[in-house]
Structure formats: C-alpha cells, structure tokens
N, C-alpha and C positions, 0 to 999 in steps of 0.2 A: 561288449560292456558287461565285465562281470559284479553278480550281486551277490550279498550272503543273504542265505534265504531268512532269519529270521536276528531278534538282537542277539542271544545269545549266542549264537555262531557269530559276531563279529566281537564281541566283549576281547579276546582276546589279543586282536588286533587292537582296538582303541587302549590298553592297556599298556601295549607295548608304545603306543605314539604318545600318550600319558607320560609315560618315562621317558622319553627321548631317546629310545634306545633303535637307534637308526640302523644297525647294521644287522639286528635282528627283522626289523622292518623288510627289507632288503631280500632277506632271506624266504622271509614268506614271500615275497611277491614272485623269488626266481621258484619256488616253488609250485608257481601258477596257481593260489590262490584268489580268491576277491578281494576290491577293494572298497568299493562300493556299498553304501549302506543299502538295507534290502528296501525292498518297495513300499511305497506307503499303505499304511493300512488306515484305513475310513477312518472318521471319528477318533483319530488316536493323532497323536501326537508325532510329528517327525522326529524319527531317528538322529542323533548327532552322529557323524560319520566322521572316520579318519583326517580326511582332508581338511576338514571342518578343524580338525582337534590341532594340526598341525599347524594350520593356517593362525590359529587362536596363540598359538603358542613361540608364531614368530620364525620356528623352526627352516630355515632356506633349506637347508638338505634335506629333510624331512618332506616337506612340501615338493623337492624337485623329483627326490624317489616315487611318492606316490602320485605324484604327473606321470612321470616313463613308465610307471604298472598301469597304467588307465584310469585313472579316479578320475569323475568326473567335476568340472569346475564348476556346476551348478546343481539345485538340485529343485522341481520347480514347487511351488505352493499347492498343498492339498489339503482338502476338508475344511478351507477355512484357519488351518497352518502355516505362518510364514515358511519360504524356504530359505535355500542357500545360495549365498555367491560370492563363491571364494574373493571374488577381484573386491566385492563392495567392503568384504570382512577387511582386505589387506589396507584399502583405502582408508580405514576405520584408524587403523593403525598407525598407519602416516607410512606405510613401509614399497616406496618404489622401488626394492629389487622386485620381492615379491611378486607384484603389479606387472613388472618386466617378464616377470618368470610366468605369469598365469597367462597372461597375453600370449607368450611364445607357445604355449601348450594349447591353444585355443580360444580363451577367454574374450568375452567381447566388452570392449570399455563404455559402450554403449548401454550395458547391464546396469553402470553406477549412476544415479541421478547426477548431474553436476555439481546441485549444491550439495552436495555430501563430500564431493573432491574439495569446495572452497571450502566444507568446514575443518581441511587438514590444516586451513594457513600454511601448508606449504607450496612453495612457488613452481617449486622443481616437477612437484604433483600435481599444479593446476598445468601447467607449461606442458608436459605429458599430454594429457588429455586434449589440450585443445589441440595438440599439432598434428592429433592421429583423427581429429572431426569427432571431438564428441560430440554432444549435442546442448547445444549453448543457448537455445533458446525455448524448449518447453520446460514452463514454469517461473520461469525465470529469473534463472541462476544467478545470473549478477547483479540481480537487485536486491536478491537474496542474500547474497555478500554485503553489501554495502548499506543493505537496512540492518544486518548482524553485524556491523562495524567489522569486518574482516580488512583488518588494512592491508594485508598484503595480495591483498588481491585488486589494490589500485594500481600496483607494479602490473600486473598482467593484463588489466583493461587499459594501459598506457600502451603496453606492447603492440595490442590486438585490435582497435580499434576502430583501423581502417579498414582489416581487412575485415573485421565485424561490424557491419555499420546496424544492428538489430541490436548491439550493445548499446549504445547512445539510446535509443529508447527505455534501455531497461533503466540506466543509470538515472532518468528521467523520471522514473517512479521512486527511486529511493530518495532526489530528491525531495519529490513532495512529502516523502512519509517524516523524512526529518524537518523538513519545515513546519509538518503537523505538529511533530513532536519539538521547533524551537529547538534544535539542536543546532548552537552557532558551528561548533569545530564539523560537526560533519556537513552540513549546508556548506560550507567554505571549502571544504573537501573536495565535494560533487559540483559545484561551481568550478572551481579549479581543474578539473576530470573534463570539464567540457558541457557539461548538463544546460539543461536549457531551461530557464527558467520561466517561459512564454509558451511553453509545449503542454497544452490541456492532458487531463488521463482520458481511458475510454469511455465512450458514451453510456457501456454495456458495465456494469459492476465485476467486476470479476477477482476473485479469493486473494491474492496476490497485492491488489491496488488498498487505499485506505479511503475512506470513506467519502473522502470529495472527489470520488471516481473522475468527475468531468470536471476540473478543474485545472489550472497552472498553479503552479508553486508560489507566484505572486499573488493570486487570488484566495491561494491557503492563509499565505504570511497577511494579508488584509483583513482576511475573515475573523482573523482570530486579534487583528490590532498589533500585531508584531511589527514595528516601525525598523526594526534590526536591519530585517532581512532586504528595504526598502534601503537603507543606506549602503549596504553588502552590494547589490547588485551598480549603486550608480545610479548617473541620469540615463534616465530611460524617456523612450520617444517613440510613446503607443501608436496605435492607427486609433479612430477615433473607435473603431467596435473594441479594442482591448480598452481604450479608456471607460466606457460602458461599463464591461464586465470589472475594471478596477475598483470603478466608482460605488458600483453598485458589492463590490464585495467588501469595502470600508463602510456602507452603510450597516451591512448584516453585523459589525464589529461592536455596532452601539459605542465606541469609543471617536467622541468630535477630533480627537488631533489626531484620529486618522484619518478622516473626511479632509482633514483642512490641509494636510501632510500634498495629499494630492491634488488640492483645490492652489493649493500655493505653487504646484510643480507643472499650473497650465494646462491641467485635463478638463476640469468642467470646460474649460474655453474652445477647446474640440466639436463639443458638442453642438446640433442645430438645438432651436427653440421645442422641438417633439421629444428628441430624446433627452433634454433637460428633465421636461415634465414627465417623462417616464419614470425619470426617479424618484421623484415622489410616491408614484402608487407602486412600486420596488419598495419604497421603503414601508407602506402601509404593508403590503402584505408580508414583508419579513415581520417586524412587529404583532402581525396577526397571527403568522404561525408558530410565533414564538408563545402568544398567548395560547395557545391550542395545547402547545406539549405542556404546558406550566396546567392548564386544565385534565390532561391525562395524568399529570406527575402527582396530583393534591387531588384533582373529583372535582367533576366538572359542577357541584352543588360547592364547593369549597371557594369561597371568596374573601379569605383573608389575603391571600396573596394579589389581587387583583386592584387593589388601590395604585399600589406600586407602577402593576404594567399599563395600567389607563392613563399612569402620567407621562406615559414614555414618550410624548414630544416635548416633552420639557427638559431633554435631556442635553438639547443643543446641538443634535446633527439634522433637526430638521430646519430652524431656525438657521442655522449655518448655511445652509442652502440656498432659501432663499434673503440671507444677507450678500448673497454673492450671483442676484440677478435671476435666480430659477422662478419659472412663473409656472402654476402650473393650469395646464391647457387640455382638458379632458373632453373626451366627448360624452352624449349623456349614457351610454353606453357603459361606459367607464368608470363616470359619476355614480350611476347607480351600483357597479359592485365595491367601488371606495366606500361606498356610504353605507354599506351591508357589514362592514368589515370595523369600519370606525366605527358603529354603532356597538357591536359586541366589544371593542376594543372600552369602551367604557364615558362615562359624560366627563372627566376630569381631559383625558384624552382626548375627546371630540371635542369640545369646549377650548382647548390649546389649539389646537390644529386653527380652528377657524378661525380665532382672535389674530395669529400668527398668518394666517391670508391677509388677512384684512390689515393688519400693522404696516406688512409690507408691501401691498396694494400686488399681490399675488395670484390673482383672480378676477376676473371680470364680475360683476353683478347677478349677470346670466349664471355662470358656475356657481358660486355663492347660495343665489334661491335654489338651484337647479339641488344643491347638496345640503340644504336644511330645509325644505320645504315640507318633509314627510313630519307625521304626527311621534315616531321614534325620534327623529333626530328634534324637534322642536321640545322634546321630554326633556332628552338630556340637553341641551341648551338651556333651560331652565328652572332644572334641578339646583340644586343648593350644593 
C-alpha cells in the first residue's frame, strides 16, 4: 500500500484526476508511483485523495484505474476528522456501477449506514444492499424511510418482509411517529404496509422513537383527540386491558367526543366495577400533571392561568363518565392522594368534582366524608 509522503508530492496526481485526464493517470500508476494520500497528520486536517477526487467526479474509468494501482477504498477518521468511503461517497451519488465497481475491488457495503442507501430513493440501490446482508436493523433504517416519506422504499419493504420479519417492527414506529404528527396519507400508507396499530414502542426511550415511547398508535391518535385515525382502522375489539389503556388515553385528550367515541363502541362495558373507578383517579392525576407543567410554563407564584385549570371538571369528560354508570370506589388510601391533588387542583375544580359525585350518587357517604373531611378541602368547599 503505497503512500506519498507528504501534500505536495501528491498535488500533481489530484491535478491530473482534476482534469480527467485518465490516460495520463494510467501512466503514473505503470510508472509505480503512489496513489494514496499520505498519512494523517494530528490536529490537521485529512488530506483529500485521488480516489476521493475521482469518485467525486463520477469518473467510472478513472475510479477503475486507480482500484487496479491500489488506492485504497477507505480512508479511517483521525484527530477528530471525518474519513473516507469511497462506496458511502458513490451511494451519495445514486451511482450503482460505481458501488458494483468499489465492492468488486474490496469495499464492504456494510461501511454505508442503511439509511443513507434509502436516502438514494433508488430501488435498484436499496435491492443491492439488502441482497448482499447489509445491515437493516441498527438504527433503524426503515423507519427512517418511512418517517422521511421515502415512498419508494415501500416497494422494497413489500418485497422483503418476510424474509425480514425486524421490519414490521420498524414500520411500527413510523407508524406512530405519523400518527403523532396526524399525517392521514402516510398513516394509511403504514397501515396498508401491514403496521400494527395495537403494538406499544419501547418501555426504554430511545433516539429513534417519539416521545410516547410506550405507547400504540391508537393510544397516540386518542391522546391527542384524533377521531380520523379511530375510523381509518375500523371496528376494533380490545381485550378489556387495551380498552383501559384506550380509555384512559381519550381521557388525557380533555376532548368528551373522544371519551364518548369509545363509550359508544362498548369499551367502558369491558370493564369490572375497579377498573371503572380507576379512571377517575387517571383522570385526576392527568389533570394534575397538566397543572404542574402550566405551573412550570408561567411560575408556580403565577395564577392567572389557574382559574381555567381548577375548572377542568367542567369540561364534560368527567361528567360523561359518570352519566354512563362509573362509580367511583376508592380505598382510603387512595382517597387521600385524590384529595392531595384535587386540593392543589383548585376550590372551582374541587367544588365540581363533588357536587358531580353526589348528582349522580357516585360515591358512597363513607367516600364522600372520607374526601371532604379535612380543614383544606372544607376551605375550598366554602370559598366563594
């Protein structure tokens, strides 16, 4: 593997590849010359080399010359300097001779991330890669397609799919990223691709995913009140734990005709009499932690905004709840952190809540004293 020892001894060579003057090229090389850019030097900057220049340039003879002289097809990172790689450079380009030609001289296709092959949008160039094992699953390449709208890379995950069965996973997060983002054409995309819209992300947060890491795509489209995505998929026919987690992600929506969307589709009726009342204190402590961020967002001494969120049972998704039989059934255990919570939440707020038990005989007497008894909650009871 020859090197020229410093830039100015190669100057003349990248000159000549500059010009595309290939049969000069040719000539140095039967001359036994280097081709090689010389070695790095600390703190300084990588040299751009022949290959580099020819590869840049598109040049098929040129690049195939300085293969048969020895160049090398990569060149690695130093001092904190990216390197080189020829095959990533050609990928760049969209140019599968190239790729064919740097491969046959030794290049490993394994060198190029994948998503950087889908971002050719060419099919010829993804279809390469995967039939030689590139590497399809760190990072994850096809979600990365499909969250960059790469359509033609639905052609290829159509092809591959079975015999990638790690794709359906990925396809699974781009999913939910466009149902975050209410994206109908691509949701209907990834739907139609096979996605599953009932398949949580990781428990573990990780770079890749959006921020309802542990969630399903239905529990996105709920959170956020998106009824679209509710008619897109069909009837659906939870087990009573997905209807839980549905229920409880229309409540987070603060929007009643999504609560009632699913109250109508026969999920509350799922449920036993505990996990009814569950939703209730779900629903207290979504409300609370919404109060929390409205407190970091304005100063937790700032209470112009807080008239607002103290009314927030008056919105009609809690009332709707229990117009449709939910009683709620706490232990005092329970009682007591509901009641730590609806206190801070505010006396308009608290003061709803309980009139709203009691309207619809939602509480026993026992629950009742059990959650106004203290000298805070009997303040805000009657406050003005």
């Amino acid at each position: 593997m020859s090197r020229f020892a410093n830039r100015e001894e190669m100057k003349p060579l990248l000159d000549l590849c500059r010009q595309g003057k290939l049969f000069e090229v040719q000539e140095w090389i039967a001359a036994g010359k280097p081709v090689n850019p010389p070695p790095p030097v600390p703190a300084r900057q990588r040299t751009q080399g022949p290959l580099e220049i020819a590869v840049g340039l598109g040049f098929h003879s040129l690049v195939q010359v300085l293969l048969e002289g020895g160049a090398n097809t990569s060149e690695p990172r130093h001092g904190g300097f990216g390197g080189f790689c020829a095959i990533e450079d050609a990928v760049c380009q969209r140019r599968l001779d190239l790729v064919e030609l740097l491969v046959k001289h030794g290049a490993d296709i394994r060198d190029v991330p994948m998503w950087r092959v889908f971002d050719t949008w060419d099919t010829n160039i993804m279809r390469y890669f995967v039939e030689r094992g590139a590497d399809t699953k760190t990072d994850n390449p096809i979600a990365y397609a499909f969250k960059y709208k790469i359509r033609t890379a639905l052609r290829i995950y159509k092809e591959y799919e079975e015999r990638f069965p790690d794709w359906n996973r990925q396809l699974n997060i781009a999913l939910r990223f466009h149902t975050k983002e209410q994206s109908q054409k691509w949701v209907s995309l990834m739907l139609w691709a096979g996605a599953d819209p009932f398949e949580p992300g990781p428990q573990i947060l990780e770079v890749e995913e959006i921020d309802y890491y542990d969630r399903c795509a239905v529990e996105i489209a709920l959170r956020q009140g998106w009824t679209w995505m509710m008619e897109k998929i069909g009837k659906m026919n939870p087990t009573a734990d997905h209807a839980v987690k549905f229920l409880e992600a229309a409540l987070e929506s603060r929007k009643p005709e999504t609560l009632k969307l699913l109250i109508d589709a026969g999920f509350l009726k799922r449920l036993n009499t505990d996990q009814k009342s569950a939703l209730i204190g779900s629903l207290i402590r979504f409300l609370f932690s919404h109060l929390l961020m409205q407190e970091i967002r304005h100063g937790k001494n700032d209470y112009s905004y807080r008239s607002a969120e103290s009314a927030c049972f008056s919105d009609g998704m809690f009332e709707l709840l229990l117009q449709n039989g939910v009683k709620w059934t706490p232990d005092f255990a329970e009682i007591k952190s509901d009641r730590q919570e609806l206190v801070r939440i505010g006396a308009p707020g608290f003061k709803t809540f309980v009139r709203l038990l009691k309207k619809y005989h939602a509480a026993t007497e026992e629950v009742l004293h059990e959650l106004t008894r203290t000298g805070a909650a009997q303040r805000l009871l009657q406050s003005k």
